[in-house]
Backbone as JSON Lines, residues from 0, in Angstrom:
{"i":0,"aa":"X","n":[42.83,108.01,-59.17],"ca":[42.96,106.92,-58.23],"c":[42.04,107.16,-57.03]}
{"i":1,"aa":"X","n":[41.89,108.02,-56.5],"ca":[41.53,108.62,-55.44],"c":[39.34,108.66,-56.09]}
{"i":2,"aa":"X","n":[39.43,108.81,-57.06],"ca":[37.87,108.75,-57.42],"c":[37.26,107.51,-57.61]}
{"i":3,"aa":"X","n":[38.83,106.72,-58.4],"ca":[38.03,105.14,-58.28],"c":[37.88,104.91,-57.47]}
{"i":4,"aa":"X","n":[38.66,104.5,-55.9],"ca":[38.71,104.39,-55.04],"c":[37.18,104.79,-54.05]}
{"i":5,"aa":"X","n":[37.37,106.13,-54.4],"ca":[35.94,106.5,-53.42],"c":[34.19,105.85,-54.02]}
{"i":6,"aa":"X","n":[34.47,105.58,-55.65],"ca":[33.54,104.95,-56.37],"c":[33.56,103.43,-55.96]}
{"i":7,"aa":"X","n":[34.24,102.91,-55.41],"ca":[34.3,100.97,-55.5],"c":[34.17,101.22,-53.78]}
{"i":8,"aa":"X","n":[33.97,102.2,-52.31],"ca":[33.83,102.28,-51.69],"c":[32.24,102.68,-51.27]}
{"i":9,"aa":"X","n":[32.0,103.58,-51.78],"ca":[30.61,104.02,-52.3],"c":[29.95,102.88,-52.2]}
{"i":10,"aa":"X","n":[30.16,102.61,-53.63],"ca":[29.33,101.06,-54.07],"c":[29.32,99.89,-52.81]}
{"i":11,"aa":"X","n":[30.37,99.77,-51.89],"ca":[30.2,98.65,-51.02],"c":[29.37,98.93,-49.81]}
{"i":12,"aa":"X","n":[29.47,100.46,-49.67],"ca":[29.03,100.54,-48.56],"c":[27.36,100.68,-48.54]}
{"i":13,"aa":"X","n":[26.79,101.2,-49.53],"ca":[25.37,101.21,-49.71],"c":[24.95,100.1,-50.91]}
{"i":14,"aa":"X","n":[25.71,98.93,-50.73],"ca":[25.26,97.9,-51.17],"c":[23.87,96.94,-50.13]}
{"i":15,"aa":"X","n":[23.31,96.19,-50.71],"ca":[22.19,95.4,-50.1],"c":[23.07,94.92,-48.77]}
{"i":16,"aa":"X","n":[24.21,94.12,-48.84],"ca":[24.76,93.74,-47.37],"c":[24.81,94.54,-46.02]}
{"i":17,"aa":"X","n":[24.78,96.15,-46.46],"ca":[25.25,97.33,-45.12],"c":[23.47,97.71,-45.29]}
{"i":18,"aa":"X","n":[22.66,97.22,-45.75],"ca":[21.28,97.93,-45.76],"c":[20.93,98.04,-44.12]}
{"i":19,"aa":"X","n":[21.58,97.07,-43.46],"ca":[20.29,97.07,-42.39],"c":[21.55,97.47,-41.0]}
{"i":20,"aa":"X","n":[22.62,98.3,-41.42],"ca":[23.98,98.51,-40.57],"c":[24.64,97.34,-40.84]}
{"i":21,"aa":"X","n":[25.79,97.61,-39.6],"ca":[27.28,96.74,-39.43],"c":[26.93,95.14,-40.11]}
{"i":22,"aa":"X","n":[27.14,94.4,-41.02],"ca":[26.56,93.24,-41.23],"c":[27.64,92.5,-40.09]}
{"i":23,"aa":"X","n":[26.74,91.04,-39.7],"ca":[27.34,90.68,-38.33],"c":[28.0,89.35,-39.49]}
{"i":24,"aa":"X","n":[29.21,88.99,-38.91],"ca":[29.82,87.8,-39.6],"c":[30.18,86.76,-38.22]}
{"i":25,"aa":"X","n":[29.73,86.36,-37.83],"ca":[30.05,84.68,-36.87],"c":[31.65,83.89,-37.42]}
{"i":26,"aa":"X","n":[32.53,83.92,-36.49],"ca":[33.48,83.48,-36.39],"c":[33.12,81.69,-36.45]}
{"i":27,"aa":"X","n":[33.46,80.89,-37.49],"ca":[32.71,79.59,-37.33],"c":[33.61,78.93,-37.02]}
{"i":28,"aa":"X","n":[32.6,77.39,-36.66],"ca":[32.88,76.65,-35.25],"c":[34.2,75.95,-35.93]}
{"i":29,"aa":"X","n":[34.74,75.64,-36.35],"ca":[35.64,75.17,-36.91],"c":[37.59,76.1,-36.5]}
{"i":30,"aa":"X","n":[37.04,77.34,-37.08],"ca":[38.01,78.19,-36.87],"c":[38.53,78.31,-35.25]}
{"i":31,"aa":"X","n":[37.26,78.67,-34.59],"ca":[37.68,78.71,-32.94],"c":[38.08,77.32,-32.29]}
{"i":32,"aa":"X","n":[37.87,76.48,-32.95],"ca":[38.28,74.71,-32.36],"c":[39.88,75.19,-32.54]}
{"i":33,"aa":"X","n":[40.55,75.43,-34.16],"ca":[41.68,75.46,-34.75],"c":[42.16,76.47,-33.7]}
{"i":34,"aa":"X","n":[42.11,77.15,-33.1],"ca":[42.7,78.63,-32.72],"c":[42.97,77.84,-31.16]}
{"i":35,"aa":"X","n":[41.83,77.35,-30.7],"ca":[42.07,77.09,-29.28],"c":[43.28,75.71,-29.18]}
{"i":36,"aa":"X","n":[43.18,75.02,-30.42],"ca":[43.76,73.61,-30.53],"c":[45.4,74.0,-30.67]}
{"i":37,"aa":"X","n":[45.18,75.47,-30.96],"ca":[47.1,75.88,-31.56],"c":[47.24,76.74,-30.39]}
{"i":38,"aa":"X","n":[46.32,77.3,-29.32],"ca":[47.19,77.56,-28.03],"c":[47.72,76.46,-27.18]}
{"i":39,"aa":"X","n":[46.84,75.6,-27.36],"ca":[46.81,74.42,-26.53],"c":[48.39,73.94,-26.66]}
{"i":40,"aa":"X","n":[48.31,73.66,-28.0],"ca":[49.99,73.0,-28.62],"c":[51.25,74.05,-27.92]}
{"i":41,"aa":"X","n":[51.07,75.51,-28.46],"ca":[51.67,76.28,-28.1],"c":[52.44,75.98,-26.81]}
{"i":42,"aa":"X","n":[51.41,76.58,-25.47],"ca":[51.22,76.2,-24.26],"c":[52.34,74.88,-24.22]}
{"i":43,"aa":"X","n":[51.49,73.87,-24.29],"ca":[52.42,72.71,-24.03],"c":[53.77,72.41,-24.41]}
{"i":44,"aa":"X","n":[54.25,73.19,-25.98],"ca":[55.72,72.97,-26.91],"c":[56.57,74.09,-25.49]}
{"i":45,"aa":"X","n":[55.73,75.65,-25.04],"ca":[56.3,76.15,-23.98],"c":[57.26,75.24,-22.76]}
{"i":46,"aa":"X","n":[55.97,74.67,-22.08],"ca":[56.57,73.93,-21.12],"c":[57.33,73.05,-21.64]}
{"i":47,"aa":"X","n":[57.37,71.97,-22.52],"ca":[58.32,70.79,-22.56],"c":[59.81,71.81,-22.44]}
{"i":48,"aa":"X","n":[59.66,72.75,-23.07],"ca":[61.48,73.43,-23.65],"c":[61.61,73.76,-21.95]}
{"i":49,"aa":"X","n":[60.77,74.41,-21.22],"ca":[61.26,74.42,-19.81],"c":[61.5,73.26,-19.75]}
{"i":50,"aa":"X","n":[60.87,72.12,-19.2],"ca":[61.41,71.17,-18.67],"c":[62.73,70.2,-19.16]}
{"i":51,"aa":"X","n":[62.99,70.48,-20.68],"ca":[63.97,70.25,-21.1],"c":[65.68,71.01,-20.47]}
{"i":52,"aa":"X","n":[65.01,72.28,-20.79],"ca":[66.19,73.11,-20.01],"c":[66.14,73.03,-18.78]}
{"i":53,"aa":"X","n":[65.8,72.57,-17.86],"ca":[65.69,72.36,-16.02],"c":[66.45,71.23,-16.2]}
{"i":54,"aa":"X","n":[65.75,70.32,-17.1],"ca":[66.6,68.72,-17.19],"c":[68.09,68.84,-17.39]}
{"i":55,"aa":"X","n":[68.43,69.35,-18.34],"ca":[69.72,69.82,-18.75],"c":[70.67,70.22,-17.93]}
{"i":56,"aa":"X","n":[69.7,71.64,-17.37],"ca":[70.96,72.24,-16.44],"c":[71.3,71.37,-15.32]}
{"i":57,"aa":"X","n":[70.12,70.68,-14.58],"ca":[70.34,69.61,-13.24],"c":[71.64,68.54,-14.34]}
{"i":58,"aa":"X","n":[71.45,67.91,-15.2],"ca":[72.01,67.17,-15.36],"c":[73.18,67.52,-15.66]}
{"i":59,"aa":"X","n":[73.52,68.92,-15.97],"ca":[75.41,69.58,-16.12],"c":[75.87,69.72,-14.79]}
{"i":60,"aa":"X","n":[74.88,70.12,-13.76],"ca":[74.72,70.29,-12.62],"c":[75.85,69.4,-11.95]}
{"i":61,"aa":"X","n":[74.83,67.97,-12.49],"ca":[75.42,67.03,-11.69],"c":[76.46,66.43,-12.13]}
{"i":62,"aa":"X","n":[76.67,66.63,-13.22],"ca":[78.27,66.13,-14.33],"c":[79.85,66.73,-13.84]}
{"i":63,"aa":"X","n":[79.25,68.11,-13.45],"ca":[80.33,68.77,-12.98],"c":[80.53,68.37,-11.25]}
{"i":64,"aa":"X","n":[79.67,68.41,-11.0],"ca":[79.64,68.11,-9.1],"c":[80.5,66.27,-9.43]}
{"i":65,"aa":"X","n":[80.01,65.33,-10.26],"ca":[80.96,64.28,-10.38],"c":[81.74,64.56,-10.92]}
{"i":66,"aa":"X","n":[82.48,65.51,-11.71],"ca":[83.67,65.44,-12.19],"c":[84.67,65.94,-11.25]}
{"i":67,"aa":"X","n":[84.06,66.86,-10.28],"ca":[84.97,67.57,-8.9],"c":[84.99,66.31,-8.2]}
{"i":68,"aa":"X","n":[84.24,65.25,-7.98],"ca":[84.71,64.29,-7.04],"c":[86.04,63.57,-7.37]}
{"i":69,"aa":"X","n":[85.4,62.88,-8.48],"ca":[86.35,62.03,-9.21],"c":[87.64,62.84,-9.75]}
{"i":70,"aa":"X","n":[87.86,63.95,-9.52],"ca":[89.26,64.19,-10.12],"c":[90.23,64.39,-9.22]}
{"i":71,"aa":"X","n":[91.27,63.71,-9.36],"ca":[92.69,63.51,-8.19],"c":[93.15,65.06,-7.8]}
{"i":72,"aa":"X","n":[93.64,65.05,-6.59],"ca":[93.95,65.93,-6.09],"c":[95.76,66.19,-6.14]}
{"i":73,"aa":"X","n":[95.86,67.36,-6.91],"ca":[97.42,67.66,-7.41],"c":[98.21,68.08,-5.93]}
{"i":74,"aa":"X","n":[98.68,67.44,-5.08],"ca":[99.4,67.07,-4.06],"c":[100.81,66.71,-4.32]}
């Protein structure tokens, strides 16, 4: 295992592609659109859930502050 291994490594590395060093591969334009387009989403799905939960809590907030008004006083 260990000989195939170093034989199918061998072979890649002094293949025509590594002739001239590190071969350079370009991240294409497509991929970095997709990557920046899914922080973007990210980012934004972030904030809505804040502002959902701010909404929420103000609005228990204020459910309970009217339910202390409106409830009779045991006298």
């Amino acid at each position: 295992m260990r000989t195939a291994t170093h034989n199918i490594l061998y072979t890649a590395v002094n293949s025509w592609l590594y002739k001239d060093g590190q071969p350079s591969m370009d991240t294409s334009t497509w991929k970095n659109t997709f990557r920046i387009a899914a922080i973007v989403v990210a980012v934004l799905v972030v904030l809505l859930e804040i502002l959902a939960f701010r909404r929420f809590f103000r609005r228990r907030k204020a459910a309970k502050a009217e339910a202390a008004e409106t409830e009779p006083s045991k006298e």
